[in-house]
C-alpha positions in Angstrom: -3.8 0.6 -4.3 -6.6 3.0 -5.6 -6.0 5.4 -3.4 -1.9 5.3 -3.5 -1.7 4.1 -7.3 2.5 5.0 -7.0 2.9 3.2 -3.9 3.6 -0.3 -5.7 2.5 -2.6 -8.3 -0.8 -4.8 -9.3 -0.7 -7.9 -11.0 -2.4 -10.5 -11.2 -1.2 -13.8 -9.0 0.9 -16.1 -11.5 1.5 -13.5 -14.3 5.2 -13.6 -13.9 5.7 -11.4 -17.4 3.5 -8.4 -15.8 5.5 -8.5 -12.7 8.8 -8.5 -14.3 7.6 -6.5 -16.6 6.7 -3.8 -13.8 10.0 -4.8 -12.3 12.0 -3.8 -15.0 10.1 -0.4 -14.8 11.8 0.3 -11.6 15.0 -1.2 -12.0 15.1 1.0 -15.6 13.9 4.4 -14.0 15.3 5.0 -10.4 13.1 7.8 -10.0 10.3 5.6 -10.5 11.6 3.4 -7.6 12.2 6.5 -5.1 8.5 7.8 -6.2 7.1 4.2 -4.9 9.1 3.6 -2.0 8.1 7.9 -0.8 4.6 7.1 -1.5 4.5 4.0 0.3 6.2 5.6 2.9 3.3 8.3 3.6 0.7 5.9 2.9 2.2 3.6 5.7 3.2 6.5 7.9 -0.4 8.7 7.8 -3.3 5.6 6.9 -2.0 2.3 7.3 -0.8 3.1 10.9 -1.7 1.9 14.2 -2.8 6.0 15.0 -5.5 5.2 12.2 -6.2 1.8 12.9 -6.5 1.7 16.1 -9.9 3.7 16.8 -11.8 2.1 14.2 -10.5 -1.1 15.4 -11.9 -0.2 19.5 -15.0 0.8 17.7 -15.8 -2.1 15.6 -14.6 -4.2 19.4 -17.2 -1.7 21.3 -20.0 -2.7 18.8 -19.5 -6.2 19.4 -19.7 -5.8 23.2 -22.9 -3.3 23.1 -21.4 -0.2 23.2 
């Protein structure tokens, strides 16, 4: 979330005040809720993708194999 701080929500686990609380933000502000859901969108779509994950995943395999 550091690097896509619009992208969601942190809480900690249990605090069910701070997640309504950051609930009610969205539910309050729809523009709030489009800027998440876009950001999460490009975050999903350009670094937490398979096109990303998948090379540094072979590499970390290779290294494990001697390569």
């Amino acid at each position: 979330m550091a690097k896509i701080p619009d992208a969601g929500i942190v809480y900690r686990g249990g605090d069910v005040k701070a997640l309504a609380d950051q609930l009610d933000i969205w539910s309050s502000d729809p523009n709030e809720l489009s800027k998440a859901r876009v950001q999460a969108r490009l975050a999903a779509e350009s670094q937490f993708c398979w096109d990303v994950e998948a090379p540094k995943l072979v590499k970390h395999v290779d290294s494990l194999w001697g390569g």
